[in-house]
Every structure is written in C-alpha cells, then in structure tokens.
VOZA-264924 format. One line per field, with one value per atom (N, C-alpha, C, CB): residue number from 1; residue in one letter; atom name; x, y, z. Coordinates in steps of 0.02 Angstrom, whole numbers, always signed. Atoms other than C-alpha are relative to their C-alpha. Glycine has a CB too. Example, Ala and Ser with C-alpha at 12.3 -4.5 7.8 and 13.67 -1.06 7.14 Angstrom:
REM VOZA-264924
nr = c(1_1_1_1_2_2_2_2) .
rest = c(A_A_A_A_S_S_S_S) .
atom = c(N_CA_C_CB_N_CA_C_CB) .
c1 = c(+45_+615_+45_-50_-42_+684_-39_+20) .
c2 = c(-59_-225_+60_+1_-59_-53_+55_+23) .
c3 = c(+0_+390_+0_+62_-3_+357_+37_-71) .
REM end
This chain:
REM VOZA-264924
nr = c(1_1_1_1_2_2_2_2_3_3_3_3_4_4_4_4_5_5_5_5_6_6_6_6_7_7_7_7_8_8_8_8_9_9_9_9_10_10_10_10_11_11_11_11_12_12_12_12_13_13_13_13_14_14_14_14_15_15_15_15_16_16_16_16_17_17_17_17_18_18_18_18_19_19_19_19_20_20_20_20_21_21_21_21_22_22_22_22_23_23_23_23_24_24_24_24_25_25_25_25_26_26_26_26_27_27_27_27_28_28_28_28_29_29_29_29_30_30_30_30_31_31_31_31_32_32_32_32_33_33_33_33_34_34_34_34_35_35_35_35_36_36_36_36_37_37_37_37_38_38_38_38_39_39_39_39_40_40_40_40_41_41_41_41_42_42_42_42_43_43_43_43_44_44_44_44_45_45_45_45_46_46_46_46_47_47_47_47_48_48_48_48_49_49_49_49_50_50_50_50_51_51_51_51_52_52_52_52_53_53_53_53_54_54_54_54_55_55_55_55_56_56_56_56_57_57_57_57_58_58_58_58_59_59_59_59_60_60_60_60_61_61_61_61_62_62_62_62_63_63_63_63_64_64_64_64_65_65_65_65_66_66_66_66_67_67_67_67_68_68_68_68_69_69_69_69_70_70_70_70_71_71_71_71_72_72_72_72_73_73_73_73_74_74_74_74_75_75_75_75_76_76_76_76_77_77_77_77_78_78_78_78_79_79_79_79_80_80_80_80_81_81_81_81_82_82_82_82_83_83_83_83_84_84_84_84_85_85_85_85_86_86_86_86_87_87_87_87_88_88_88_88_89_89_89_89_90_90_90_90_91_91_91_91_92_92_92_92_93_93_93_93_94_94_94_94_95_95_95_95_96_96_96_96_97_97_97_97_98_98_98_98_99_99_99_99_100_100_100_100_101_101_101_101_102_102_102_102_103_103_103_103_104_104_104_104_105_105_105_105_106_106_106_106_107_107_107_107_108_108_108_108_109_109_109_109_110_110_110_110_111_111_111_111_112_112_112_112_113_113_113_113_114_114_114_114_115_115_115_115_116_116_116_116_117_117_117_117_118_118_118_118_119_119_119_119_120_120_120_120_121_121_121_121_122_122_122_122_123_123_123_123_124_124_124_124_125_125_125_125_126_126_126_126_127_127_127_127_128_128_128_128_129_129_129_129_130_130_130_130_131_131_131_131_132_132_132_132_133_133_133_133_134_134_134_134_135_135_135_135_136_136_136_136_137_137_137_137_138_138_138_138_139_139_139_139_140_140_140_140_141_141_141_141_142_142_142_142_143_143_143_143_144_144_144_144_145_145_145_145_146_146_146_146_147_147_147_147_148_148_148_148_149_149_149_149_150_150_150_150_151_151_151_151_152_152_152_152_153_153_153_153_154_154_154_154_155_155_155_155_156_156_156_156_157_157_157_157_158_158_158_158_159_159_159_159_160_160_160_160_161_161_161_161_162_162_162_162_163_163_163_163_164_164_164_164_165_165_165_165_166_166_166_166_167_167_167_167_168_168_168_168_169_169_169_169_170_170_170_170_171_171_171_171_172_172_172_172_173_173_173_173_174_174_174_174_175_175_175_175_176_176_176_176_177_177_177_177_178_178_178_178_179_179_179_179_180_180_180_180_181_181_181_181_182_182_182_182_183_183_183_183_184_184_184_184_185_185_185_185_186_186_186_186_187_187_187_187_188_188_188_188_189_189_189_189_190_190_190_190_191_191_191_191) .
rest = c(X_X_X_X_X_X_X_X_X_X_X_X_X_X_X_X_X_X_X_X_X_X_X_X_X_X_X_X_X_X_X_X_X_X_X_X_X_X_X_X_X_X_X_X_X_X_X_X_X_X_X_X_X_X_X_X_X_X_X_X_X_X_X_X_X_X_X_X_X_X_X_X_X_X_X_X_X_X_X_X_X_X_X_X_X_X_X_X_X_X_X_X_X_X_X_X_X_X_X_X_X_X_X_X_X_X_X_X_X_X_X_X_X_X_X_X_X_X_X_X_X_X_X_X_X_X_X_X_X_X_X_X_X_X_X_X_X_X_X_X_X_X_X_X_X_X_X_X_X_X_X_X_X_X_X_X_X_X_X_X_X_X_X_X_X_X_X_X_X_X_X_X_X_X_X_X_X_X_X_X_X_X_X_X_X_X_X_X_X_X_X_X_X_X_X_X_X_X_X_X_X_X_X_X_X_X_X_X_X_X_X_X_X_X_X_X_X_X_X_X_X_X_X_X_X_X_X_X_X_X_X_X_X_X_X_X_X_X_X_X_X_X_X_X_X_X_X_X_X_X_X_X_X_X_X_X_X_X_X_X_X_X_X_X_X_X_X_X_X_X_X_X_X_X_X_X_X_X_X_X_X_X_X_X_X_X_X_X_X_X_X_X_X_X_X_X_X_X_X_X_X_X_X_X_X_X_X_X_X_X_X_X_X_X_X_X_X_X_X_X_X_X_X_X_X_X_X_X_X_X_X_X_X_X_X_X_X_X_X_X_X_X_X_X_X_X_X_X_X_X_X_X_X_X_X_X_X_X_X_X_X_X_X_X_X_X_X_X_X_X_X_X_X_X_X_X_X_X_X_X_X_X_X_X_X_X_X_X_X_X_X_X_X_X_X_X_X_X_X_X_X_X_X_X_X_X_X_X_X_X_X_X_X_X_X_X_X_X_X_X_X_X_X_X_X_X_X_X_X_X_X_X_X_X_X_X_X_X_X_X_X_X_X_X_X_X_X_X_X_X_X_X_X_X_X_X_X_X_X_X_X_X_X_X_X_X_X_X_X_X_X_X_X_X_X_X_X_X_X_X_X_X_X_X_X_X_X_X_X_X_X_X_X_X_X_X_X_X_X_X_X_X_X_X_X_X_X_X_X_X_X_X_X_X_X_X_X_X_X_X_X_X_X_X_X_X_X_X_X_X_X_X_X_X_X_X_X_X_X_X_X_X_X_X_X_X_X_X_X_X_X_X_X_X_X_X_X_X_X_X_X_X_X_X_X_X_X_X_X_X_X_X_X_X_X_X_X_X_X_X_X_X_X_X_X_X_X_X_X_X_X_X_X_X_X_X_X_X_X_X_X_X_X_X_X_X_X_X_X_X_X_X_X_X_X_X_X_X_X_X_X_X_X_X_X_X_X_X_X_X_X_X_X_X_X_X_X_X_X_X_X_X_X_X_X_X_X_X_X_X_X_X_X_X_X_X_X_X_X_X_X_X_X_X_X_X_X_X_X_X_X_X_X_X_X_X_X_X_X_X_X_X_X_X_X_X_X_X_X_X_X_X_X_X_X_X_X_X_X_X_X_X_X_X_X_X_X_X_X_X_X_X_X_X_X_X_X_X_X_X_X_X_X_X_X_X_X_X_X_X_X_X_X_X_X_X_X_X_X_X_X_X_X_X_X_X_X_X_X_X_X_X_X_X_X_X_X_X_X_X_X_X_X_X) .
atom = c(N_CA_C_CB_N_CA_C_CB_N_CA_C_CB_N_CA_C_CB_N_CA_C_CB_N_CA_C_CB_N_CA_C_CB_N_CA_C_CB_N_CA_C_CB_N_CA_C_CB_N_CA_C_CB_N_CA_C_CB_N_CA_C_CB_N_CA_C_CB_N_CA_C_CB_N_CA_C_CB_N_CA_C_CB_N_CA_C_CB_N_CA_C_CB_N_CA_C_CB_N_CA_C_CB_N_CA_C_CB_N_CA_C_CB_N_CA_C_CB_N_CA_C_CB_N_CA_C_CB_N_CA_C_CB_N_CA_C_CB_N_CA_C_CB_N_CA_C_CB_N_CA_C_CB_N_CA_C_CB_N_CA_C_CB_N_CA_C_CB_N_CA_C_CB_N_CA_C_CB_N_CA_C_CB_N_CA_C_CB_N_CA_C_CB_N_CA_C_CB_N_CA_C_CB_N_CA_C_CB_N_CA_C_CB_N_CA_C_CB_N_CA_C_CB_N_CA_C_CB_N_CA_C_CB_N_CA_C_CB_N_CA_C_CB_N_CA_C_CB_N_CA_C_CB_N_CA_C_CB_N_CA_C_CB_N_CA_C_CB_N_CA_C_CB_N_CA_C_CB_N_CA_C_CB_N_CA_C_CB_N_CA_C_CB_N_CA_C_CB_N_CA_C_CB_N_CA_C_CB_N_CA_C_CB_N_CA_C_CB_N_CA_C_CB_N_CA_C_CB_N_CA_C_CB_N_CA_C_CB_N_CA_C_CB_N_CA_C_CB_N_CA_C_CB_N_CA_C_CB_N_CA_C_CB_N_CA_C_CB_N_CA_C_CB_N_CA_C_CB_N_CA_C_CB_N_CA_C_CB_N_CA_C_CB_N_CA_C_CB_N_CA_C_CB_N_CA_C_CB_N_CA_C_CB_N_CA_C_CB_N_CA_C_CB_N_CA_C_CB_N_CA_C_CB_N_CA_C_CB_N_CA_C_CB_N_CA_C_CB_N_CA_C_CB_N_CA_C_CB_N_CA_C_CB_N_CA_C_CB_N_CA_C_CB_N_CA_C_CB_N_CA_C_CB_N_CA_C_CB_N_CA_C_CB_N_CA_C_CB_N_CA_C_CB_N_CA_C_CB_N_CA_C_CB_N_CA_C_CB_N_CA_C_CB_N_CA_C_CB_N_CA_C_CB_N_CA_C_CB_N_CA_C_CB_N_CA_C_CB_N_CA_C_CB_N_CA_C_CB_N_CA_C_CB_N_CA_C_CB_N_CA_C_CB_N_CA_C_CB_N_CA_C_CB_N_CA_C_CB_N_CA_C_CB_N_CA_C_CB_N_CA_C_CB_N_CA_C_CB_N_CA_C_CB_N_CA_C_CB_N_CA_C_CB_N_CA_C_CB_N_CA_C_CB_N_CA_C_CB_N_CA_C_CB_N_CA_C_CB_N_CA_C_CB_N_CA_C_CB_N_CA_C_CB_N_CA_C_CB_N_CA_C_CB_N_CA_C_CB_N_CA_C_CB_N_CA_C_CB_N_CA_C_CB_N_CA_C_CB_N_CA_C_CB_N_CA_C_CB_N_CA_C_CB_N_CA_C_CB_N_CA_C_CB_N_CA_C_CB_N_CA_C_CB_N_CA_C_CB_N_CA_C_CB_N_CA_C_CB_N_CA_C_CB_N_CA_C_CB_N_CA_C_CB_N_CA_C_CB_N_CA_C_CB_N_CA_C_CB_N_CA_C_CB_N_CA_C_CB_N_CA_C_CB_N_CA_C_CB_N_CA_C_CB_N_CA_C_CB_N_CA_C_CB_N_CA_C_CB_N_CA_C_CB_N_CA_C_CB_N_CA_C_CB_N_CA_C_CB_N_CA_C_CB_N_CA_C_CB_N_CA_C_CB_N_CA_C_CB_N_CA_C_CB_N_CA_C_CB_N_CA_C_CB_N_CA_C_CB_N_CA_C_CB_N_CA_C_CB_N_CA_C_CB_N_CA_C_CB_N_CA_C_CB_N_CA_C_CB_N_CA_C_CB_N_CA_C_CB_N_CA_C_CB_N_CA_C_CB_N_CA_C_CB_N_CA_C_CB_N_CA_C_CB_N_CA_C_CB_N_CA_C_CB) .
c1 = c(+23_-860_+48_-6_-27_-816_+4_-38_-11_-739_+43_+49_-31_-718_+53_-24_-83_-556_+7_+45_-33_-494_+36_+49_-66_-432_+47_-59_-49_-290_-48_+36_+17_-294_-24_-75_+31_-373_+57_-24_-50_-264_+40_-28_-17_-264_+73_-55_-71_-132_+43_-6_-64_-14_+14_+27_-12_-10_+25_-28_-3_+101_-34_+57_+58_-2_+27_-39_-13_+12_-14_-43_-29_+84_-85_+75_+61_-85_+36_-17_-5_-89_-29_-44_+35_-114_-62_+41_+50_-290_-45_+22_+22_-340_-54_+57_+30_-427_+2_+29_+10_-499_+46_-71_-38_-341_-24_+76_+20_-399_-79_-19_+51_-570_+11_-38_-14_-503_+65_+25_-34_-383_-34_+79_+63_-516_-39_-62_+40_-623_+31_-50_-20_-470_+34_+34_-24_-404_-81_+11_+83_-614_-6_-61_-15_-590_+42_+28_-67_-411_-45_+98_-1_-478_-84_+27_+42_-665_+42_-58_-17_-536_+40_+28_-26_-435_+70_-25_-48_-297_+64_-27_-57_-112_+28_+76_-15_-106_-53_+105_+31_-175_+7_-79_-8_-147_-80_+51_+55_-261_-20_+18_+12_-246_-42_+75_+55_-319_-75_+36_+83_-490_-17_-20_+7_-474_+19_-54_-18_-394_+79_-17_-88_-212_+21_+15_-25_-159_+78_-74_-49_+3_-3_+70_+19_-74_-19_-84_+9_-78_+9_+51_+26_-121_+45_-121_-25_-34_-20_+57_+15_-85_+31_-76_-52_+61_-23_+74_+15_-25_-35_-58_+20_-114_+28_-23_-51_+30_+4_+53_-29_+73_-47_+27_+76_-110_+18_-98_-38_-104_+65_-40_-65_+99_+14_+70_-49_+190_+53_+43_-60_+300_+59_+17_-61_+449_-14_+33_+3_+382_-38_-6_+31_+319_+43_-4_-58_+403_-29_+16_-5_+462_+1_+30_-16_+452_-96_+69_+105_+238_-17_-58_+13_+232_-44_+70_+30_+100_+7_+27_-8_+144_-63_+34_+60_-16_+6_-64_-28_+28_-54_+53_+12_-29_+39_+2_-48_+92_-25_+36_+5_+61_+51_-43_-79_+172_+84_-3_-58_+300_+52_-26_-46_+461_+51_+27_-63_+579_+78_-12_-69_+766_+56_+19_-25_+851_-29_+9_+13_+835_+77_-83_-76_+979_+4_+20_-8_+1017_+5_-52_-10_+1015_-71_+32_+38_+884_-32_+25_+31_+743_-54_-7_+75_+581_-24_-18_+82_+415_-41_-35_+61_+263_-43_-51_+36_+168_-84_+60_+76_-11_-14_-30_+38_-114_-64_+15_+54_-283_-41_-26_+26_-307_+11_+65_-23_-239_-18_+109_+5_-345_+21_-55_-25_-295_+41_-68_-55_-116_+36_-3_-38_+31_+54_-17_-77_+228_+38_+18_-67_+398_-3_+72_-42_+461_+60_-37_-66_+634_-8_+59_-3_+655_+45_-78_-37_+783_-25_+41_+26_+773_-15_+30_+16_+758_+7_+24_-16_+718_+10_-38_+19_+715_-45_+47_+62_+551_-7_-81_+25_+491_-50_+23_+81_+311_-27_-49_+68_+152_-34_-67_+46_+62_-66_+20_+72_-141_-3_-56_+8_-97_+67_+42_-31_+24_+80_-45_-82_+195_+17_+30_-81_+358_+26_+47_-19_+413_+67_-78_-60_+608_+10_+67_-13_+605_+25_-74_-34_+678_-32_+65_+52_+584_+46_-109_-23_+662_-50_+69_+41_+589_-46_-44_+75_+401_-31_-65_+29_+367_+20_+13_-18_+487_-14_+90_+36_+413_-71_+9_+79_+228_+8_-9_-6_+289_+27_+37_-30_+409_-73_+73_+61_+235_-70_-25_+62_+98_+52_-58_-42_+255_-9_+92_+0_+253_-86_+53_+42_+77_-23_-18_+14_+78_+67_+20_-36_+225_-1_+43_+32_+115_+11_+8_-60_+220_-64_+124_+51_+130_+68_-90_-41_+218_-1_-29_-6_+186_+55_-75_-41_+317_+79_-4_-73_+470_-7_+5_+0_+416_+56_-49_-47_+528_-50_+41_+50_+456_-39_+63_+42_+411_-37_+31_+25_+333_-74_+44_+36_+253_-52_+45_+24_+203_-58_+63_+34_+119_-59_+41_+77_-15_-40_+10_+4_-35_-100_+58_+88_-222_-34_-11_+39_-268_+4_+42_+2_-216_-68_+131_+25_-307_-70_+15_+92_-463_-19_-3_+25_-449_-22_+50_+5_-447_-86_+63_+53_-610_-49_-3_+54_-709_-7_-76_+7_-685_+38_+22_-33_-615_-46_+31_+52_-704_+58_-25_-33_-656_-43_+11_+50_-725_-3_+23_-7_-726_-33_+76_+19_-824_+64_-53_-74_-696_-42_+75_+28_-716_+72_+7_-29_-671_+13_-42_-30_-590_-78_+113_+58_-739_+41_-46_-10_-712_-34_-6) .
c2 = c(-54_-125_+8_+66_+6_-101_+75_-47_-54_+70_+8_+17_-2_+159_+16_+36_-7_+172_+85_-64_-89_+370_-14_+41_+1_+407_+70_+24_-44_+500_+58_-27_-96_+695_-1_+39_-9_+670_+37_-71_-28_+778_-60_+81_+30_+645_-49_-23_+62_+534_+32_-51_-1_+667_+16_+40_-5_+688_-29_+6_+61_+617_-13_-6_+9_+521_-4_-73_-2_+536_-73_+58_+60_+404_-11_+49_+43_+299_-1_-91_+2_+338_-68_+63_+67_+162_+23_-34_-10_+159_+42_+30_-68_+307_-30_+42_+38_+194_-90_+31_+67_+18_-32_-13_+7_-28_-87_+21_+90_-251_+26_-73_-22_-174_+30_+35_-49_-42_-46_+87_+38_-167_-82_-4_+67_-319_+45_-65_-36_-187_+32_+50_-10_-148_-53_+52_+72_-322_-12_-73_+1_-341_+54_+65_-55_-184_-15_+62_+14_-220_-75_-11_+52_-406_+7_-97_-15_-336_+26_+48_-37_-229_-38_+69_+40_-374_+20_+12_-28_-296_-56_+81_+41_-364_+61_-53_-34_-209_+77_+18_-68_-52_+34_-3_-55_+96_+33_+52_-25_+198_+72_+15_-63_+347_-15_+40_+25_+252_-25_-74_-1_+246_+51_-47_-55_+412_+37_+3_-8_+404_+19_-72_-30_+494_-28_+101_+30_+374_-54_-48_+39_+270_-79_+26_+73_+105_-13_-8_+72_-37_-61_-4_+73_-203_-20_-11_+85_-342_-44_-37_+66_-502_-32_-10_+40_-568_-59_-22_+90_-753_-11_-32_+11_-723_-12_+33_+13_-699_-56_+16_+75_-871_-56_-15_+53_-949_-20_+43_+28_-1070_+18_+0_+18_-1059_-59_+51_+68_-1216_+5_-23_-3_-1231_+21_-64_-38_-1186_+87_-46_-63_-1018_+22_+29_-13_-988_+51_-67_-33_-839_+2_+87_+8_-884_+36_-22_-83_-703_+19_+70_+0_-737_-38_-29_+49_-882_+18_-35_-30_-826_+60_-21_-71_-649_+33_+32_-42_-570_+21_-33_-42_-437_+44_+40_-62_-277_+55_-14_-43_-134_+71_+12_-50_+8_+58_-9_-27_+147_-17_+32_+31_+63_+71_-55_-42_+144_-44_+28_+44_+75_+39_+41_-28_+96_-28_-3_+33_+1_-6_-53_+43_-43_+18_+35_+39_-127_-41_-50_+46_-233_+39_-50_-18_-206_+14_-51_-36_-102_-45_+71_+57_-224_+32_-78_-12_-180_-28_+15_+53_-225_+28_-39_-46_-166_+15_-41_+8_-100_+43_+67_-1_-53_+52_-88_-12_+50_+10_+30_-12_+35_+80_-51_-87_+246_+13_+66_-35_+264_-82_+38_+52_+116_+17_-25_+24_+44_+61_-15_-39_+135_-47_+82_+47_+26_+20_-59_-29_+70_-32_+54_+16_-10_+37_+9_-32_+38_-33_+14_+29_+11_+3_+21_-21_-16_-52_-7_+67_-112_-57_+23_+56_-284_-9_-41_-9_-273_+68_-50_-45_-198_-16_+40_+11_-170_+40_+1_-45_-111_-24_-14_+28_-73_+7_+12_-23_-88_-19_-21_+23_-131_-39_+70_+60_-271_+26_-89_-15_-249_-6_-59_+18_-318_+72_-125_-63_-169_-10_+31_+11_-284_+16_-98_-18_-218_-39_+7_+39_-308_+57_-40_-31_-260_-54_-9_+48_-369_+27_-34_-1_-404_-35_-22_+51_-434_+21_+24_-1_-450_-42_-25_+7_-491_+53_-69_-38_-447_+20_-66_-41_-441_+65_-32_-58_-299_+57_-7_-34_-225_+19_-16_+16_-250_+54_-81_-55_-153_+70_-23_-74_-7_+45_+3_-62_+48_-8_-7_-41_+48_+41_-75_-52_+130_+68_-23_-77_+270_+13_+1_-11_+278_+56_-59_-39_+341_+63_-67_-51_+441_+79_-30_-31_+530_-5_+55_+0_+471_-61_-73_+46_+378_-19_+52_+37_+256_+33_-73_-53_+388_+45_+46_-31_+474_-12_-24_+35_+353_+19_-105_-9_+415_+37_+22_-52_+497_+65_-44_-66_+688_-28_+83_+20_+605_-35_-34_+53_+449_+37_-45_-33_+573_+26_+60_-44_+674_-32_+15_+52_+526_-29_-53_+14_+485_+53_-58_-59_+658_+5_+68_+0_+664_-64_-29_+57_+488_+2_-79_-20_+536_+72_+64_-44_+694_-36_+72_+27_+583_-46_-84_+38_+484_+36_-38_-30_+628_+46_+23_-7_+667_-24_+23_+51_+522_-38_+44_+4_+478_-59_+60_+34_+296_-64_+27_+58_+126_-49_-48_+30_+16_-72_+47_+48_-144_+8_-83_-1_-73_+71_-12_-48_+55_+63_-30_-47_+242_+49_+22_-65_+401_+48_-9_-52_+554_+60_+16_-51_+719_+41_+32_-23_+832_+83_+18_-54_+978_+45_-10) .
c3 = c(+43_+356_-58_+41_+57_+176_-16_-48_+3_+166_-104_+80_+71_-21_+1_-46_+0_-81_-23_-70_+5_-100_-47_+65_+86_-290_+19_-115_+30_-344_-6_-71_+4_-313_+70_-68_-66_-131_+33_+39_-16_-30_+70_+19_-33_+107_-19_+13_+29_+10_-16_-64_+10_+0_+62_-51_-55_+186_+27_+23_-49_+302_+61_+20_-29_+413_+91_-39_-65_+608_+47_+23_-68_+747_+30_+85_-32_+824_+74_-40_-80_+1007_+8_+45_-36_+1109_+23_+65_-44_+1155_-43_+67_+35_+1034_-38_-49_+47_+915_-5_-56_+4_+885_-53_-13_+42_+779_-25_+31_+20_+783_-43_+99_+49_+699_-56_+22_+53_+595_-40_+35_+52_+511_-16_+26_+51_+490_-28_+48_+76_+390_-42_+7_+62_+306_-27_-3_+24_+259_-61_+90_+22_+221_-100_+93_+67_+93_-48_+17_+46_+28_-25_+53_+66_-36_-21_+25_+66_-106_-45_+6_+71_-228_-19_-5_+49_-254_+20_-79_+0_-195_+62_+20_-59_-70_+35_-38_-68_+33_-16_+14_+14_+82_+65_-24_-40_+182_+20_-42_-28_+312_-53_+85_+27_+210_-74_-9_+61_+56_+32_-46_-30_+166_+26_+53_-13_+204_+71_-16_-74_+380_+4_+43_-1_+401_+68_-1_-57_+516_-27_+36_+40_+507_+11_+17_-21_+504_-96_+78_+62_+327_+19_-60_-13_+308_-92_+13_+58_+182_+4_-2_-2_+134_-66_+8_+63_-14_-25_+24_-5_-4_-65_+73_+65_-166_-46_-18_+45_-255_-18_+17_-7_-235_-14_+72_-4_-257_-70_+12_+60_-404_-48_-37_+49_-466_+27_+0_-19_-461_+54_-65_-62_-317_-17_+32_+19_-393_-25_-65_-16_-422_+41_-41_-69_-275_+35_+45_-35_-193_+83_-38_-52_-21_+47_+2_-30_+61_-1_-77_-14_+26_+43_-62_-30_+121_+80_+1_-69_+275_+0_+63_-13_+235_+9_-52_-19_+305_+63_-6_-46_+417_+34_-33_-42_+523_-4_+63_-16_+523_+39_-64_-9_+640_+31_+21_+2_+657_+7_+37_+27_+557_-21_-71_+11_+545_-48_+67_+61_+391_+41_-125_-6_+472_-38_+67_+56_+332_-61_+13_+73_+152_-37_-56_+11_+59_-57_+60_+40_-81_-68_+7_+67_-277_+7_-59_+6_-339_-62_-4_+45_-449_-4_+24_+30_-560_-2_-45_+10_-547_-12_+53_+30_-623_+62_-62_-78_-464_-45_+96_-9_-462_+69_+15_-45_-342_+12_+13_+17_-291_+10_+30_-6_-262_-84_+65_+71_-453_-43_-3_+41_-556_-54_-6_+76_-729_-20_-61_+12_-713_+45_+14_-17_-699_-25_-16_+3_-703_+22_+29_-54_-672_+47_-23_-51_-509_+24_+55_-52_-428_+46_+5_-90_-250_+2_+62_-41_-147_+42_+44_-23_-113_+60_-13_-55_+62_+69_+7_-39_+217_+64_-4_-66_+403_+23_+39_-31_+497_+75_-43_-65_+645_+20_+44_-15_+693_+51_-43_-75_+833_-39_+42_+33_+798_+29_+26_-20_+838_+86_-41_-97_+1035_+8_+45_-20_+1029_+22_+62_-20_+1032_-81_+38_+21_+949_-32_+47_+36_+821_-65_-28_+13_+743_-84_+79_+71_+553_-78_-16_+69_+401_-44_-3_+31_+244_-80_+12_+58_+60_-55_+8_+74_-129_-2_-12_+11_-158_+83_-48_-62_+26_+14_+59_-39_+77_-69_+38_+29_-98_+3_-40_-53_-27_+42_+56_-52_+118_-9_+47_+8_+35_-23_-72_+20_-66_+41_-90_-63_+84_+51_+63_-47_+187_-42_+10_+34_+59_-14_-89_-7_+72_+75_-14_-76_+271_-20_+96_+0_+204_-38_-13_+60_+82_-74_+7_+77_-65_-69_+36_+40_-211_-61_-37_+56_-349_-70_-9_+62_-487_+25_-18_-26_-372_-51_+78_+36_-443_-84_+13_+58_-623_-55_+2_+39_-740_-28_-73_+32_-785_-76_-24_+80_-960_+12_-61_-13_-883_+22_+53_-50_-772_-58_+51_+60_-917_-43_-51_+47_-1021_+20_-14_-42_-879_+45_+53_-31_-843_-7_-48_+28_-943_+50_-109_-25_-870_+98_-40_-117_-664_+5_+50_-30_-698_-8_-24_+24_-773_+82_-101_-74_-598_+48_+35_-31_-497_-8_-5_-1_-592_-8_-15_-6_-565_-82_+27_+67_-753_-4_-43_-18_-701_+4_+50_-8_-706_+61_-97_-40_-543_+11_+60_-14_-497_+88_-33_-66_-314_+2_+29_-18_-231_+38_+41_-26_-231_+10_-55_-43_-155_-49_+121_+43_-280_+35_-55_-47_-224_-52_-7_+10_-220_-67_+98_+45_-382_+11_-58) .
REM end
C-alpha cells in the first residue's frame, strides 16, 4: 500500500513518536508499504510519522545515491545500505560537523545546508525483532540523523538560522496549505 506523504504543519511530525510494542503491529508489512511509498516519491528514507503513524519506526535505502557515479565516487557507507530501524536509539554521534543540502519529502521543493556529525552509534530491532548495536558514518549516518529526527519530532528546517528560518517562512506556510506541487500523492493539515 502506497500511503500519502503528510506535509509540513501536520501536528503529527512534531510529535515524538512512541516505542512499537513486539507483536503490536505488522512492522515486515508496515515497512514494505513504506519502502513501496518512500521510492513512488523518489525519495532514500522515510519515517512512520511522515505516513501519519507516531510510531518509532523508518526505512532507508542510500543505494540510489550511488546508481550511475563512477566508482571512484561512489560513497562506500551506500553500499547495500537498505535498512529497517525500529525503535532506534542514537547513543553516539562524533566526528567533525559537514554540510549537505538535505531535502524532505513532508516539506517539497525546499532545500537547505545542514550540519550534522559524521558519524554515529544506534541502536535498533530489525523487522524479526533482533538487536542490532552499529556504527554508520558519511551520508549513511546522515540518512539516519534526519529520519531519527523525524520519530523525534524534529524537522531539518529545525537546524535553520532565525533568518534562514525567516526566508521560507511564506513558502512552509504555502505547504502547510496545500499550495505545493509534488510528484507524489500528500496529505495536508486540515485548515
């Protein structure tokens, strides 16, 4: 199932999202119809709360990144990166702090440096419900800091500077009122 994506202003995405009891939910379904969702919008991750579910479960798949560059740019941190994360807990991040233009698919055609540190450590449940303790650095453990701040309620307009903030102030509120062209079916906060 191809669930719409929830724009900017939904209250769900500033919620933090609640721990997935074992058993509670079909988590191997509810993340193949969101893998299914995340690549109709084209997208390399996505959170439960961007389908409208306050749960602490996202999905990655980095491998695009990497689809036609030349092997030498190829970043080695994509390589099979197509994941699961459910109630992932970040207990590390570390390194020098690096920009990248990030994207989200709740806030279309709006794009911003962000900093984040190069790596992290997480801890999550895989879909069979094993424990997994890892370390992920570059674009992956950037992949993962912004769907983690997704279950944390946090959004990448967050890292803005008040002016930055200020400058896409008209165009977040135009998302929040359906006033947004997507090539993906979204779900608007009702006015």
């Amino acid at each position: 199932m191809i669930y719409p994506i929830v724009a900017y202003g939904d209250p769900v995405l500033r919620k933090r999202a609640q721990d997935i009891e074992k058993g509670a939910l079909d988590v191997k379904k509810l993340s193949e119809d969101m893998f299914d969702t995340m690549y109709k919008a084209s997208g390399i991750g996505l959170a439960a709360p961007q389908i409208g579910k306050s749960v602490r479960m996202f999905v990655v798949d980095g491998t695009p990144l990497n689809e036609g560059e030349p092997e030498e740019d190829k970043d080695p941190s994509l390589e099979g990166f197509k994941k699961v994360f459910i109630n992932a807990e970040i207990l590390e991040e570390e390194g020098e702090e690096w920009g990248f233009e990030e994207g989200c698919l709740s806030i279309p055609q709006i794009r911003a440096e962000i900093y984040r540190p190069e790596q992290i450590k997480i801890r999550y449940f895989d879909t069979d419900w094993n424990e997994h303790v890892e370390e992920f650095d570059g674009m992956a453990a950037r992949i993962i800091q912004h769907e983690y701040d997704h279950i944390e309620g946090k959004l990448f307009t967050d890292y803005l500077s008040p002016l930055k903030r200020q400058l896409i102030k008209k165009r977040l509120a135009d998302i929040t009122k359906g006033n947004v062209k997507a090539d993906y079916k979204m779900k608007f906060p009702k006015n």
